[in-house]
C-alpha positions as MATLAB code, in Angstrom:
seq = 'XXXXXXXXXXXXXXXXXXXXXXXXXXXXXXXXXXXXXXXXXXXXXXXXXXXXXXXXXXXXXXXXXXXXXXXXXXXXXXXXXXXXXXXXXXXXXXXXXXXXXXXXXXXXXXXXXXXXXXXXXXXXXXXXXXXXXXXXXXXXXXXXXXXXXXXXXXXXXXXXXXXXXXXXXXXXXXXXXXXXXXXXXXXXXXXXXXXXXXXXXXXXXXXXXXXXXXXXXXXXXXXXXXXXXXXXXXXXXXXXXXXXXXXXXXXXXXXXXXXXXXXXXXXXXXXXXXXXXXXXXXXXXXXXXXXXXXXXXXXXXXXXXXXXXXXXXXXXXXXXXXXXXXXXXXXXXXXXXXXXXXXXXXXXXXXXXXXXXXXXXXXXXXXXXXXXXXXXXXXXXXXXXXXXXXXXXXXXXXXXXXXXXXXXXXXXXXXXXXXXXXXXXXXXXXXXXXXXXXXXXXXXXXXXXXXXXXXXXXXXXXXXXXXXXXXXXXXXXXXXXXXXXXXXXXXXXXXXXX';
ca = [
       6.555   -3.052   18.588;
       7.466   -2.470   14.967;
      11.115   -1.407   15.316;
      11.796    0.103   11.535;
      11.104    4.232   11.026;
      10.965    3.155    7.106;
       7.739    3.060    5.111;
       6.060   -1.441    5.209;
       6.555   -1.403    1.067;
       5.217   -4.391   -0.055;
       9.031   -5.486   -0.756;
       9.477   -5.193    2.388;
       6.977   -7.801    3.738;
       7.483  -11.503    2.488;
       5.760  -14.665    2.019;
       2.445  -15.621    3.984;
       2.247  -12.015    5.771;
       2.759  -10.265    2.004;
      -0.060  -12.093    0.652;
      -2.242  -11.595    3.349;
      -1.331   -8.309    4.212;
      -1.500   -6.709    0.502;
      -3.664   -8.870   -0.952;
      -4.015   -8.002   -5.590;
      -6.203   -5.399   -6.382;
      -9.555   -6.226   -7.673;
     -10.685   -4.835  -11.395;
     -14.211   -3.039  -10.255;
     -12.122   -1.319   -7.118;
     -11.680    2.120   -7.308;
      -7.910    2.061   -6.123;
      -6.982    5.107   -3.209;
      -3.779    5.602   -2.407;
      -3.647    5.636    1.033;
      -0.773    6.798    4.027;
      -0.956    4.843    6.978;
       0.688    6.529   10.073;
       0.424    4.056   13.584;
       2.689    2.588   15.482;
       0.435   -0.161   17.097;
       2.141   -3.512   15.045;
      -1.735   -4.903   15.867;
      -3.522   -1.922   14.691;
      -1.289   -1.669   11.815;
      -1.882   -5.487   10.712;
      -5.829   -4.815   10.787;
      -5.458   -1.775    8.739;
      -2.715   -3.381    6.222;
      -5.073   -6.790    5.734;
      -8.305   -4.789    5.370;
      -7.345   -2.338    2.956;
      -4.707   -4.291    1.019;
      -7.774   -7.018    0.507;
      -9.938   -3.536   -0.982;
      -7.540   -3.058   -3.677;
      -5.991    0.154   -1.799;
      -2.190    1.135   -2.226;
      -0.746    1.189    0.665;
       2.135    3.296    2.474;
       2.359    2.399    6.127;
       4.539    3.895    8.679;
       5.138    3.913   12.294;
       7.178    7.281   12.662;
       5.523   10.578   11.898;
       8.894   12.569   10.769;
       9.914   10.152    7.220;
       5.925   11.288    6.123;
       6.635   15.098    6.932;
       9.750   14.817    4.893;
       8.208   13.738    2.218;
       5.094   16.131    2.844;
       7.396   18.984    2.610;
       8.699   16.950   -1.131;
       5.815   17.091   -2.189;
       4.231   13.883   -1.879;
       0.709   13.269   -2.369;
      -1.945   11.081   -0.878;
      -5.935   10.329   -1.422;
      -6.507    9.365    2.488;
      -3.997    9.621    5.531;
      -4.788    7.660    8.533;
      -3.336    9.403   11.259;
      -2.876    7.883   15.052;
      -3.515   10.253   17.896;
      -1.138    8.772   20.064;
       2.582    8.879   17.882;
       6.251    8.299   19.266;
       7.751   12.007   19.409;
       4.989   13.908   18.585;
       1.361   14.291   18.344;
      -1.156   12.744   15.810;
      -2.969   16.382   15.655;
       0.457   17.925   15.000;
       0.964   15.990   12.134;
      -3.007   16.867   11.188;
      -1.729   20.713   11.414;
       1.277   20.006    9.302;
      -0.506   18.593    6.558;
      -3.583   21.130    6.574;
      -0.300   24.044    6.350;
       0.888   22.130    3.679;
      -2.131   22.397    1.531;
      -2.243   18.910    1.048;
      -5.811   17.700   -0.494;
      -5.828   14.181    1.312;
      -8.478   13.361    3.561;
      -7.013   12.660    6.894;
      -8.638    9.830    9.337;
      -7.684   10.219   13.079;
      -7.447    7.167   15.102;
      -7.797    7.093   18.881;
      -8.260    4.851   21.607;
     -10.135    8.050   23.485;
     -13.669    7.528   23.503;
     -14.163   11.095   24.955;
     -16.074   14.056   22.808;
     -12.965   16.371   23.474;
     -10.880   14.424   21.644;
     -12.744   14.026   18.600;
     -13.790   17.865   18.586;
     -10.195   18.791   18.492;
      -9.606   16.205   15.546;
     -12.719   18.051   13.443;
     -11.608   21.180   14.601;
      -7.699   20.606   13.375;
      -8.984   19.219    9.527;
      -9.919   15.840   10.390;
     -12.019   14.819    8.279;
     -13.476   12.176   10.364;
     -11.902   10.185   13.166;
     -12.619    6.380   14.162;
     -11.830    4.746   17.625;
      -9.920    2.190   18.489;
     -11.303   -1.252   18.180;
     -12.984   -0.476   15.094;
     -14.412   -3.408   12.930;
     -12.759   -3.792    9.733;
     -16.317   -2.757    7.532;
     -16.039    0.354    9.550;
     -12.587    1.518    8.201;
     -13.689    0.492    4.581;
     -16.606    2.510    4.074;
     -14.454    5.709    5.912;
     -11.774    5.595    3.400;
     -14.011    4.733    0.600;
     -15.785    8.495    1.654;
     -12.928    9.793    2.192;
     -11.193    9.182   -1.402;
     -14.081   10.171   -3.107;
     -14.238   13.253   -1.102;
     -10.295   13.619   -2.079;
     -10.885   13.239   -5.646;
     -13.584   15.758   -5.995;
     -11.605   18.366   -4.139;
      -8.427   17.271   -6.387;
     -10.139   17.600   -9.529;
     -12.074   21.015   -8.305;
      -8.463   22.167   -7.324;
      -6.884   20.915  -11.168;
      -4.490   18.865   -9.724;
      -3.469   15.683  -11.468;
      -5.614   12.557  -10.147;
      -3.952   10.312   -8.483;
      -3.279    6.563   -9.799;
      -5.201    8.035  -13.015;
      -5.177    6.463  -16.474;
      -5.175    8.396  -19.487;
      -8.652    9.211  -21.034;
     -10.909   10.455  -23.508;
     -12.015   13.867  -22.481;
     -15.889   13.022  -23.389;
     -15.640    9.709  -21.017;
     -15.350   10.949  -17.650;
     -14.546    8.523  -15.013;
     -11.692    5.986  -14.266;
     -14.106    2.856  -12.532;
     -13.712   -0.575  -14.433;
     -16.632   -0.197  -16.521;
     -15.390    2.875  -17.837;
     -11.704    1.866  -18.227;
     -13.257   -0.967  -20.194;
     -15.545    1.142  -22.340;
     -12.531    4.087  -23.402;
     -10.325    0.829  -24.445;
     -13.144   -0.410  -26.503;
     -13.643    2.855  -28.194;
      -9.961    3.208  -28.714;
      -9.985   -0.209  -30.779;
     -12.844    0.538  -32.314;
     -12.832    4.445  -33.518;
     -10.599    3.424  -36.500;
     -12.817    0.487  -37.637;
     -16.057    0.860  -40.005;
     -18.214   -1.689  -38.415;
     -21.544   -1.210  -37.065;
     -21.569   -0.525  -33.764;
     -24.758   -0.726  -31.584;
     -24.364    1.510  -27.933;
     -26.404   -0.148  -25.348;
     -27.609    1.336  -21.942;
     -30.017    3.160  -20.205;
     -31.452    6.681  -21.026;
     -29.283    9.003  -19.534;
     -25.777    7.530  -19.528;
     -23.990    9.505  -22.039;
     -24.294    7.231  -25.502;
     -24.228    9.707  -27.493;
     -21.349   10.911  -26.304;
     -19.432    7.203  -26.202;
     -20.214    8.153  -30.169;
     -19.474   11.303  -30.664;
     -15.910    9.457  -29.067;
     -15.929    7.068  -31.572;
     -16.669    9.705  -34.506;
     -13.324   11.556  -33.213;
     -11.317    8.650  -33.358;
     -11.199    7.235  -36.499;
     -10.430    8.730  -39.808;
     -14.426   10.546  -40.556;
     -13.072   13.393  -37.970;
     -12.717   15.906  -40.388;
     -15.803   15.212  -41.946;
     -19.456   16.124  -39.989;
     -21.262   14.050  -36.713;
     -24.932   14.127  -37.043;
     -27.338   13.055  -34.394;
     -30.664   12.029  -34.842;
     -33.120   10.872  -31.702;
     -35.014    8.208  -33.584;
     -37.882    8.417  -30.658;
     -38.298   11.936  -30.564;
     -39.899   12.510  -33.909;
     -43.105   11.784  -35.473;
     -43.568    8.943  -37.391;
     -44.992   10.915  -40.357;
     -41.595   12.952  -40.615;
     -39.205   10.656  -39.876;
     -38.663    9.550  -43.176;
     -38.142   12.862  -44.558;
     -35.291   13.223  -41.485;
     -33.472   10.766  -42.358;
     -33.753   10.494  -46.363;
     -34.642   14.223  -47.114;
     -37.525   15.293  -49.360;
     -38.697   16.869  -52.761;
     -40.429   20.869  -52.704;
     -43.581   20.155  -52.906;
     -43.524   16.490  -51.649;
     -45.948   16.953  -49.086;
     -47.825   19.990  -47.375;
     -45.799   22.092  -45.614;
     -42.573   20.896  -47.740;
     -41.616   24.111  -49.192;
     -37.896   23.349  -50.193;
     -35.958   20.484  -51.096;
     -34.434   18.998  -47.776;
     -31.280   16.667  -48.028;
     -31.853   14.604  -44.669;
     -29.139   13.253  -42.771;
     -27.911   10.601  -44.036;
     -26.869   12.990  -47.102;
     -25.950   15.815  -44.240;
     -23.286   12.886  -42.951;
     -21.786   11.857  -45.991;
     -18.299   11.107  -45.556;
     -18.550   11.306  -41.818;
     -20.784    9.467  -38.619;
     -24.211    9.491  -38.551;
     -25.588    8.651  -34.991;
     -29.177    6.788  -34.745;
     -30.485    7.347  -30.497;
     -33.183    5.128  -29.735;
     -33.519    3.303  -32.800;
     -35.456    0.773  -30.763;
     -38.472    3.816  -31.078;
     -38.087    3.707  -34.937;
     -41.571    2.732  -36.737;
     -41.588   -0.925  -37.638;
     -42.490    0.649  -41.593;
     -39.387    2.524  -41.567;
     -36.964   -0.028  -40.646;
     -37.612   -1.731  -43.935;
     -36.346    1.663  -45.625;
     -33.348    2.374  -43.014;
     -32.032   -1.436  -43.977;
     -32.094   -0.723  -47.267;
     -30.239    2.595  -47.292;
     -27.831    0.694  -45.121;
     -27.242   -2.225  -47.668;
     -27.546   -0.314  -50.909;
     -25.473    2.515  -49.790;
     -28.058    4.761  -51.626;
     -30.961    7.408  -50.247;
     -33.701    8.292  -52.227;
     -35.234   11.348  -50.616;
     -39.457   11.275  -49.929;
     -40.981   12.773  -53.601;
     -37.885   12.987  -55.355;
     -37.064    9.849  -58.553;
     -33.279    9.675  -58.116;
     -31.081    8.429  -55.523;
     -27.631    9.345  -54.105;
     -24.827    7.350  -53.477;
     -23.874    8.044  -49.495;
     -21.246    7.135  -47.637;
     -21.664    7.370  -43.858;
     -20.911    5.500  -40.518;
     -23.751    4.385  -38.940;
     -23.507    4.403  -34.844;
     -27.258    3.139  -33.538;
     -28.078    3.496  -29.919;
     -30.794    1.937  -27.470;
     -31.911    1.738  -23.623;
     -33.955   -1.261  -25.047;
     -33.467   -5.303  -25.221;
     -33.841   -5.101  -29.168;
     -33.252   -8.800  -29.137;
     -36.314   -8.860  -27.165;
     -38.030   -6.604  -29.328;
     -36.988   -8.880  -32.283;
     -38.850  -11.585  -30.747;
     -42.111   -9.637  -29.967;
     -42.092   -8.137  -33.596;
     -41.074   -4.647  -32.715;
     -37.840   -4.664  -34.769;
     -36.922   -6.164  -37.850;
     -34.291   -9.564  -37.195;
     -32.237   -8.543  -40.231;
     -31.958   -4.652  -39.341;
     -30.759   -5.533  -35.943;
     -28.132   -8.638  -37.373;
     -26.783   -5.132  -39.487;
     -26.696   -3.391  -36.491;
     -25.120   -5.568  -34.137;
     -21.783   -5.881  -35.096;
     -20.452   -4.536  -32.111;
     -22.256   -3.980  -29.323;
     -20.896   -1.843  -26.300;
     -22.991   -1.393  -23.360;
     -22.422    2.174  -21.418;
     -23.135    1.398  -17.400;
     -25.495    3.268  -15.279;
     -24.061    5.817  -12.926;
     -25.436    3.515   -9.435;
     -22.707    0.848  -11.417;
     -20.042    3.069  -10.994;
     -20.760    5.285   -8.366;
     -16.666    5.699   -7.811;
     -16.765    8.484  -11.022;
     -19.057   10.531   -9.049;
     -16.307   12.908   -7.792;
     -14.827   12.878  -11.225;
     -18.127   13.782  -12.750;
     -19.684   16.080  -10.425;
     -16.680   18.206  -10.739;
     -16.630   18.489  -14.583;
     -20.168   19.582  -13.997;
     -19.487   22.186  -11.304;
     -16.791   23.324  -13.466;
     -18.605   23.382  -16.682;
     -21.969   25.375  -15.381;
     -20.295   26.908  -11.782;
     -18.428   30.089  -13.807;
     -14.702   31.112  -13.670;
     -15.054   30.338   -9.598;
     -17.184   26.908   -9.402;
     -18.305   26.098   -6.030;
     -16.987   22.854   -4.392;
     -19.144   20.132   -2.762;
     -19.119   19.667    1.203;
     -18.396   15.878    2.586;
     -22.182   15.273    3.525;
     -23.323   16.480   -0.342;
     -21.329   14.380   -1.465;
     -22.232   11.198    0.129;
     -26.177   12.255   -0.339;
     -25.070   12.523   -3.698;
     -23.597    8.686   -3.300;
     -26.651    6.997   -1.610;
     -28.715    8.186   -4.404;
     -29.724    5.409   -6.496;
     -29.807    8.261   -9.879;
     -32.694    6.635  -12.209;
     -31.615    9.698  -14.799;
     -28.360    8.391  -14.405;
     -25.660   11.512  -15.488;
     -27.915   13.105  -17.439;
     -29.686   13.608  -13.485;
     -26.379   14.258  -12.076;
     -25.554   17.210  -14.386;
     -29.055   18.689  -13.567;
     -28.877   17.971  -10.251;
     -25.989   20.084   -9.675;
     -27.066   22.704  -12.257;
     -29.840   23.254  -10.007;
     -27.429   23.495   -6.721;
     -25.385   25.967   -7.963;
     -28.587   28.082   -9.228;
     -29.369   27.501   -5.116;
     -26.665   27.543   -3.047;
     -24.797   30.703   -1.216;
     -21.199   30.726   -0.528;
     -18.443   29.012   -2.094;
     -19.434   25.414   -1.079;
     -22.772   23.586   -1.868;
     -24.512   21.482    1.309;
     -27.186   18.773    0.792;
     -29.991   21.749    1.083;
     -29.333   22.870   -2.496;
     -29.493   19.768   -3.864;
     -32.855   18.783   -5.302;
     -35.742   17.354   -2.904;
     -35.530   13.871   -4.431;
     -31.893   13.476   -3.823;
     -31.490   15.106   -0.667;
     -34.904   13.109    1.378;
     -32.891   10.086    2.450;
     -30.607   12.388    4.287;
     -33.918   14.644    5.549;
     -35.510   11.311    6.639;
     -32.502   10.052    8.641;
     -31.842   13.602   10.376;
     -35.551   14.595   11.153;
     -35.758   15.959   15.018;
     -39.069   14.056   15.389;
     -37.443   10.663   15.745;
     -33.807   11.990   16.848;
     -30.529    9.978   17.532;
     -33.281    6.768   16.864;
     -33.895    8.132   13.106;
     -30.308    8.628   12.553;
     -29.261    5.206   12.683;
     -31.772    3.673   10.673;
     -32.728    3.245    7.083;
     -35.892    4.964    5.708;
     -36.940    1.429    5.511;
     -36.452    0.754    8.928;
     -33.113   -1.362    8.600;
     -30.008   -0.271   10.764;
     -27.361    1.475    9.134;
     -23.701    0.456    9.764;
     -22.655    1.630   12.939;
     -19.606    4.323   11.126;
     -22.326    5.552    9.001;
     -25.409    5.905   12.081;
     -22.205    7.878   13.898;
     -21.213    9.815   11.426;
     -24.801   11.096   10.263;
     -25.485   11.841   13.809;
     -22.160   13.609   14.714;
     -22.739   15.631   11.285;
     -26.051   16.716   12.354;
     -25.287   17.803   15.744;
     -22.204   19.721   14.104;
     -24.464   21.359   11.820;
     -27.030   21.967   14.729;
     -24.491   23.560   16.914;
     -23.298   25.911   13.997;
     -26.855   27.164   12.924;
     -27.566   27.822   16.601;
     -24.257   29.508   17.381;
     -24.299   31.531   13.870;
     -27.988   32.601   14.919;
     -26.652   34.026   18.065;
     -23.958   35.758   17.016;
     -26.914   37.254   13.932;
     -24.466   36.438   11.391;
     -20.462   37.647   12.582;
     -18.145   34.891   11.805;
     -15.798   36.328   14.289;
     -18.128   36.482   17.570;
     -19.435   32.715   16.282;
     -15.816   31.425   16.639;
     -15.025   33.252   19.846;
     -18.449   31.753   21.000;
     -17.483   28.554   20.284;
     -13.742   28.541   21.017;
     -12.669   28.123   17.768;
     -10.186   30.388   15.787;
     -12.053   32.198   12.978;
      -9.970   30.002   10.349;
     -11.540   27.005   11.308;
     -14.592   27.652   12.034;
     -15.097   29.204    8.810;
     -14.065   25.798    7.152;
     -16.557   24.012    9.499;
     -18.994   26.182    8.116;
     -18.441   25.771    4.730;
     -18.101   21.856    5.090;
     -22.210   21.737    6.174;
     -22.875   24.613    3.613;
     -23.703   27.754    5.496;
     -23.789   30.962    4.641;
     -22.974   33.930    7.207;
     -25.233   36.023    5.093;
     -28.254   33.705    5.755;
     -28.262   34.414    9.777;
     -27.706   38.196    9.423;
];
C-alpha cells in the first residue's frame, strides 16, 4: 500500500520509476491536466505509466481529503479519476463534492464492481463515465482523451481560463501543435515584408492566418483587401485587380481603381491564386516587380505599395510543372510558405473551436454541446474542414431545443456514423462495430451502447410521464436535479414529449 496522503509530484518519484512513470510530453499531444484519486499502488502505477507516456500532467493521490482541500481553494482540473472504493470515505462522495463545487472537470469513476447498480449511481452522481477494474491501458486513453475535450468545451462555453493554455492570436483558434507552430510563425513573420505563400486546404481559415499577419506588422493602420482569385471571371479579373478606364469596355461606366491601388500602403490578400488565368500571371508578376499598376484602358501607371499575401489548396509546384502557373511568379511568391492544417490534423481544437462558434452565432445564451455531440463531432473526418464546422453548428443551433445540442441537430452527414452504429435493426451487434464492419475498441462499443440505452430509457420514461420532468424522475428514482442533467447530456427536450 502507498503509505503517503501527499500528492506522487514528479519530484517526488526518482530514477527508473520517474522516467517510466512520467514519461516527457510529446509536441502533437494535446496536454490534460489530470487528478488521479486511488489508493491501489498497482492501479495507480498503470494509470501513472499510461498517461504520463500520453503527455498528460499528472496529480496522483491516494487520500480523498488533501484533493477536497484544495477543491474548496479553488483548484482546477481537465479530468479527475475517481476510485469507488477510497480509505475514509466514498468515491461517489467525493463525485458529489466536486459536482457542489461547480467544478468543470470531467470525473472518471473506477470500480472493481461489474454490477449495473454501481455504474447507474456513478452516471446518476455526475460521472461522466466510469471504467472497471482491469481495464487495458488503450481503454483509459481514449476515456480521458473524451473526457478533456469534453472539459475544454464546457470551460470555454463557461469563460473560464483554459487550462495549460498558451497565449494566442484571437483569429487562430486552437492550442494543438500545428497551431502553436503556425501563431509563432505569424508572430515572426507579421513584421517582415516578404512574400508569404499560405498553403492548405479549402476551408481551413487562410485567410484569416492573413488577415493575422496584416494585424501584426506595421500596414495595420492602413486597409486589408481580399480578393478570391478563383471566384471571378477571367474576363474581369484584370480589371479587379488593376482597375479600369470609363469607357474601357462595355458595361465600364466609371473609372475603377482595383485593388492593388485600394491596398496601397497596406496587405493585399490573393485566395486561390493557383485558379488565376495563366494570361494574367504574366501581368500580376509584373505589377509585383515594377511596383507599378496600370489600370485596363487607362495610359498611365501608379506607383503602389502593397503587401502581397497569396493563398492556395493547390501543389503550385506541381502546377509549375504541368504549365498551369508561371515558374517565376511562384519563385516571387514563395518566399515563405506556411501551410494551415486540416481540422481531422488537429482534431484536439475542436472544443476550442466549436465553442467560439456556438458563442459567435448561439446569442447572448449559446447552447452547450452534450458528451455524445461532441464525440460525433470528433469521428467526423470534416472534408470542409472549419469552414464545415462553423456551418455545422450554425445549423444545430437553428435545430436544436433546450439549452444543450444532441447529435440529432447536427447535420445528416455528420451525425450517420453514430445513426449507423445505434440502429435497433442490428442492436448491441451494430453498436460495437464500425460502419465498415471492423470492431470498435471495446471502451468505445461500451460506451455507445450504454449511451444509447440511457437515451432509450429517457425517451421512453419522458413519453410516459407526456412530458413532466418531475413524474419522469420520480419514475425513474432519480431526484429532479439529475435527471434533468441526464436529459440535457443526450439532448432532450421536455417540450418535445408533451
Amino acid at each position: 500500500m502507498i503509505t503517503r496522503p501527499a500528492p506522487l509530484h514528479a519530484g517526488w518519484l526518482s530514477g527508473e520509476l520517474r522516467a517510466s512513470l512520467l514519461a516527457p510530453m510529446a509536441e502533437d499531444v494535446a496536454r490534460a491536466k489530470v487528478l488521479v484519486v486511488e489508493d491501489a499502488p498497482d492501479v495507480t502505477k498503470l494509470i501513472a505509466r499510461k498517461l504520463g507516456a500520453d503527455g498528460h500532467e499528472l496529480e496522483l493521490y491516494e487520500d480523498p481529503r488533501p484533493v477536497l482541500d484544495k477543491l474548496a481553494a479553488g483548484a482546477t482540473w481537465d479530468v479527475v479519476i475517481l476510485d469507488v472504493g477510497l480509505p475514509g470515505m466514498s468515491g461517489i462522495d467525493v463525485l458529489h463534492r466536486f459536482r457542489e463545487s461547480g467544478s468543470l472537470a470531467s470525473v472518471i469513476m473506477l470500480t472493481g464492481d461489474h454490477s449495473a447498480a454501481t455504474a447507474t449511481t456513478c452516471m446518476r452522481a455526475g460521472a461522466f463515465y466510469y471504467l472497471t477494474k482491469p481495464f487495458q491501458p488503450f481503454e483509459l486513453s481514449a476515456m480521458v482523451e473524451s473526457a478533456a475535450r469534453y472539459s475544454r468545451l464546457r470551460r470555454q462555453l463557461e469563460g473560464a481560463p483554459q487550462i495549460a493554455d498558451d497565449t494566442s492570436d484571437a483569429m487562430l483558434v486552437g492550442t494543438s501543435a500545428g497551431m502553436r507552430k503556425l501563431r509563432a510563425a505569424v508572430a515572426r513573420l507579421g513584421s517582415q515584408d516578404v512574400s508569404i505563400l499560405i498553403q492548405g486546404e479549402s476551408g481551413t481559415g487562410k485567410e484569416l492566418v492573413a488577415r493575422a499577419l496584416h494585424e501584426r506588422g506595421g500596414r495595420r493602420a492602413r486597409r486589408f483587401v481580399a480578393l478570391n482569385c478563383g471566384a471571378i471571371p477571367e474576363s474581369l479579373i484584370d480589371s479587379e485587380l488593376f482597375g479600369h478606364t470609363k469607357g474601357s469596355f462595355t458595361g465600364a461606366t466609371t473609372d475603377r481603381p482595383g485593388v492593388f491601388v485600394e491596398a496601397d500602403g497596406g496587405t493585399l490578400f490573393l485566395d486561390e491564386i493557383g485558379d488565376m488565368p495563366i494570361g494574367v500571371q504574366a501581368r500580376l508578376l509584373r505589377v509585383l516587380q515594377e511596383g507599378e499598376v496600370r489600370p485596363v484602358g487607362g495610359s498611365g501607371v501608379r506607383t503602389i505599395d502593397a503587401r502581397v499575401i497569396a493563398a492556395t489548396h493547390l501543389d503550385l509546384s506541381s502546377a509549375v510543372e504541368q504549365g498551369r502557373f508561371r515558374q517565376d511568379l511562384y519563385y516571387r511568391l514563395n518566399v515563405v510558405v506556411l501551410g494551415v492544417p486540416p481540422l481531422r490534423e488537429r482534431l484536439d481544437d475542436l472544443p476550442l473551436l466549436a465553442a467560439h462558434f456556438l458563442r459567435k452565432h448561439g446569442g447572448s445564451a449559446p447552447p452547450s454541446l452534450s458528451p455524445d455531440a461532441l464525440e460525433v463531432m470528433a469521428a467526423y473526418g470534416w472534408p470542409g474542414n472549419v469552414r464545415e464546422l462553423e456551418n455545422a453548428l450554425m445549423h444545430a443551433i437553428a435545430l436544436h431545443h433546450g439549452d444543450v445540442i444532441g447529435p440529432e441537430s447536427l447535420p445528416q452527414a455528420i451525425g450517420a456514423r453514430r445513426a449507423s452504429a445505434a440502429t435497433g435493426a442490428t442492436g448491441a451487434k451494430a453498436q460495437t462495430l464500425e460502419p465498415d464492419g471492423e470492431l470498435l475498441p471495446l471502451t468505445e462499443a461500451k460506451r455507445r451502447a450504454s449511451a444509447a440505452y440511457e437515451r432509450a430509457y429517457l425517451v421512453r420514461v419522458m413519453e410516459r410521464a407526456r412530458g413532466s420532468v418531475s413524474e419522469a424522475a420520480r419514475l425513474s428514482g432519480l431526484d429532479r436535479t439529475n435527471f434533468r442533467r441526464l436529459l440535457q447530456r443526450h439532448g432532450l427536450d421536455p417540450t418535445n414529449f408533451k
